[in-house]
C-alpha positions as CSV (number, residue, x, y, z in Angstrom):
1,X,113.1,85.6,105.7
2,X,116.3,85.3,103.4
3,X,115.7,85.2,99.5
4,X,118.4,84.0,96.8
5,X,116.9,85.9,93.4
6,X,118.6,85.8,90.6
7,X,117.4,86.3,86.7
8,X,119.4,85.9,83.1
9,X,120.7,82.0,83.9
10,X,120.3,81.3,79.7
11,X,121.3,77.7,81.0
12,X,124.3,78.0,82.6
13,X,124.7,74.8,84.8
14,X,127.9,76.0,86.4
15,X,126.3,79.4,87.4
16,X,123.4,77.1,88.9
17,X,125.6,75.1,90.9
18,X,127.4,77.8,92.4
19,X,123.9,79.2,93.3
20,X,122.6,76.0,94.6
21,X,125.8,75.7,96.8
22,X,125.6,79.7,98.3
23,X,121.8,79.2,98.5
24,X,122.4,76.2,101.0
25,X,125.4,78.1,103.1
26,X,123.4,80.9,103.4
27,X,120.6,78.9,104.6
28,X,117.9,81.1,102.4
29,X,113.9,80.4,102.6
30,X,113.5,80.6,99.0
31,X,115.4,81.2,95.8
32,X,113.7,83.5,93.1
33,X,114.4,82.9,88.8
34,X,113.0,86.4,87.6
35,X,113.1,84.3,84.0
36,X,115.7,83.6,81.3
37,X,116.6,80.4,82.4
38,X,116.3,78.4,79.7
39,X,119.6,78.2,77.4
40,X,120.2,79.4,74.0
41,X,119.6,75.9,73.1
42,X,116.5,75.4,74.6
43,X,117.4,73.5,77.0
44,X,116.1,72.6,80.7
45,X,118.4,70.3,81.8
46,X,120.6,71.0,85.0
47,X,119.0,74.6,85.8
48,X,116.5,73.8,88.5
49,X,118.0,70.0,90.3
50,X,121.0,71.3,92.1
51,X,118.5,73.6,94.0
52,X,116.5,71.1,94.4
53,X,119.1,69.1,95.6
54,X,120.4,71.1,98.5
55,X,116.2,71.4,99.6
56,X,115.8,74.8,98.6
57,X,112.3,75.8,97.2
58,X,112.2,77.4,94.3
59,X,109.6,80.1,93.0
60,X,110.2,81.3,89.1
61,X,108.8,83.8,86.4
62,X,109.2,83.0,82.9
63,X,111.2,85.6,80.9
64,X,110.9,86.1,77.1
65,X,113.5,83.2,76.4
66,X,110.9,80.7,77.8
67,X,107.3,79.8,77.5
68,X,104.5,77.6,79.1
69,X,106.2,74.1,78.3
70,X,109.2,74.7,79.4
71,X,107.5,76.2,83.1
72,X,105.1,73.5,82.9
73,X,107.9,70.6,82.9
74,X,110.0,72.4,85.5
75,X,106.5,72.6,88.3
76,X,106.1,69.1,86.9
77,X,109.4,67.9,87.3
78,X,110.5,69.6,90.0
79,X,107.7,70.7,92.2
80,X,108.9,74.5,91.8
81,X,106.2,77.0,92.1
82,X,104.9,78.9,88.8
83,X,104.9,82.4,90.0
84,X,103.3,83.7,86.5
85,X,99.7,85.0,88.2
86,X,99.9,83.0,91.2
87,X,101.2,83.7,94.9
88,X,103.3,82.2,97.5
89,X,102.7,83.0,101.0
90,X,105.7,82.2,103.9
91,X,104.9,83.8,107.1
92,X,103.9,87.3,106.8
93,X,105.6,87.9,103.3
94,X,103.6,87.5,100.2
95,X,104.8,87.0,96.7
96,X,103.2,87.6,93.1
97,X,104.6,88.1,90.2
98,X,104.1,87.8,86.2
99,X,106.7,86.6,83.1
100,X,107.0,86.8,80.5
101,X,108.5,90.2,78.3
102,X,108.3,92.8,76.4
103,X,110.2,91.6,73.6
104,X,110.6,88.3,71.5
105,X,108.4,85.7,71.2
106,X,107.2,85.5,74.4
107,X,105.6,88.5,75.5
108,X,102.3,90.1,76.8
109,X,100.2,92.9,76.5
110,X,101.0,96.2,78.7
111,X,97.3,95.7,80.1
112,X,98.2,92.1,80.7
113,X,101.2,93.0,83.0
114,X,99.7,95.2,85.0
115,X,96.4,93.3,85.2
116,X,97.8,89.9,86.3
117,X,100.1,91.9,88.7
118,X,96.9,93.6,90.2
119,X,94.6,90.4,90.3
120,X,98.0,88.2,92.5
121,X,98.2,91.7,94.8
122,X,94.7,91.5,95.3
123,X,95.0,87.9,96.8
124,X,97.7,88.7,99.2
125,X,95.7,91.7,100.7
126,X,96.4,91.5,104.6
127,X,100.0,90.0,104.2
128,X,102.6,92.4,106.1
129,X,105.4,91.8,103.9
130,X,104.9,92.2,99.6
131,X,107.4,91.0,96.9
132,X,106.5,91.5,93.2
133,X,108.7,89.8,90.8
134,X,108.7,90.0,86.6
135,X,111.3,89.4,84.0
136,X,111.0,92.6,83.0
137,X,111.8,96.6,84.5
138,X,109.6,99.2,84.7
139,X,109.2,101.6,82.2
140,X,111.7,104.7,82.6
141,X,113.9,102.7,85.4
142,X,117.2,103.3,85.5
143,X,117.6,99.7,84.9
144,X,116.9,100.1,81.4
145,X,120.0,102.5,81.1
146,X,118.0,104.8,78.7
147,X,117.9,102.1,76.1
148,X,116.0,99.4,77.1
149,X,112.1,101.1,77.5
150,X,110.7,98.5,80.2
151,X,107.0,98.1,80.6
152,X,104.2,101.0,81.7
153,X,102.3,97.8,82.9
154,X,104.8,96.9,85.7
155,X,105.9,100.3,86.2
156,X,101.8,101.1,86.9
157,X,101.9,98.0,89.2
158,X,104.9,99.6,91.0
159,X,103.1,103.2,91.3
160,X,99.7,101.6,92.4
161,X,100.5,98.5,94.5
162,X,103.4,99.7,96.1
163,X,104.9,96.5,97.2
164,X,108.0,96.6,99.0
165,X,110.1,95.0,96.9
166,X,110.1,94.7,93.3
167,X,112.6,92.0,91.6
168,X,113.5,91.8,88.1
169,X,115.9,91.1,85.7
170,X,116.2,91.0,82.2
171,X,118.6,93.9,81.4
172,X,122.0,92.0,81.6
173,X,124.3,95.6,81.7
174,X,122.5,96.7,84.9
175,X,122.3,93.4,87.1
176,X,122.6,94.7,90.9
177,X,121.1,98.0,89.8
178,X,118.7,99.2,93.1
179,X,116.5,101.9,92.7
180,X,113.1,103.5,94.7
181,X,109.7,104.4,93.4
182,X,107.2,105.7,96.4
183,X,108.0,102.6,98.8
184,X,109.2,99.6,96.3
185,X,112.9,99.0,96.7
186,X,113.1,97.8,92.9
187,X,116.4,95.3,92.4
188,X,117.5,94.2,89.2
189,X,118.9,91.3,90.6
190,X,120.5,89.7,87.5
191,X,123.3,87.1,87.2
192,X,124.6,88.4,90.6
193,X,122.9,85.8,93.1
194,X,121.4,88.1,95.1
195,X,120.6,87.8,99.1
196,X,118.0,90.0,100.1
197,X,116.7,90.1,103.6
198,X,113.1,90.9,104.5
């Protein structure tokens, strides 16, 4: 299976198009938005269609720049799948993942990351293959560069799921930052278009 995740868009329509256009040569499975989509502005408008257009599905997790409306119109409009609690299943890879941040006006709870992380793990039990994905890092990750705290909800999800990959974004400094915790390959995949093989 062949992923194209990326995270931290804020609404740029030319970053999309070159996504859209690698996501089709590289003939990916999927393409991931670990959140921050939307633009400064607000706006929606030419961030999900040239995906769309090339036939690529498209699976997303709100960040702290967006909230239920705009998600809502984008599943609506596009037929993209909400990741925010829910799962996709292709093959023998599983996916679950929750928005949302830890800063701004959309955010949640530590005890809400971590519990609707453990309630879409729970779903996927007996899937080979498992790929968590948030908008924000773990708590005392790398990826937060010292200054950026992360969450001790998705860093607990990390420690006690163990899935093997854990995307995210949301620290622009440290896009296509790796690093390991017990078994999760954790990627901040960024604004860097990301192809990751499972």
């Amino acid at each position: 299976m062949k992923i194209l995740a990326l995270s931290d868009i804020h609404g740029d329509k030319d970053f999309v198009r070159k996504m859209a256009e690698k996501g089709a040569k590289e003939k990916v499975d999927l393409v991931l938005i670990a959140g921050d989509f939307v633009g400064f502005d607000g706006s929606v408008d030419g961030l999900i269609g040239p995906f769309k257009e090339k036939g690529l599905e498209v699976g997303i997790v709100p960040g702290n720049h967006e909230g239920l409306a705009e998600v809502g119109f984008l599943v609506e409009k596009y037929g993209i799948k909400n990741l925010h609690g829910y799962i996709l299943k292709k093959g023998d890879v599983g996916i679950f993942g929750c928005g949302y941040g830890d800063v701004g006006l959309h955010q949640l709870t530590e005890e809400d990351f971590f519990k609707t992380l453990k309630e879409g793990h729970e779903r996927l039990s007996g899937i080979k293959k498992k790929i968590m994905i948030t908008h924000v890092q773990p708590q005392n990750s790398i990826i937060g560069l010292g200054i950026w705290p992360g969450s001790s909800g998705v860093r607990k999800a990390v420690e006690e799921l163990q899935p093997d990959f854990h995307l995210c974004g949301h620290v622009h400094e440290t896009g296509g930052i790796e690093e390991v915790m017990g078994k999760t390959k954790i990627i901040n995949v960024g604004k860097t278009g990301r192809i990751i093989e499972i």
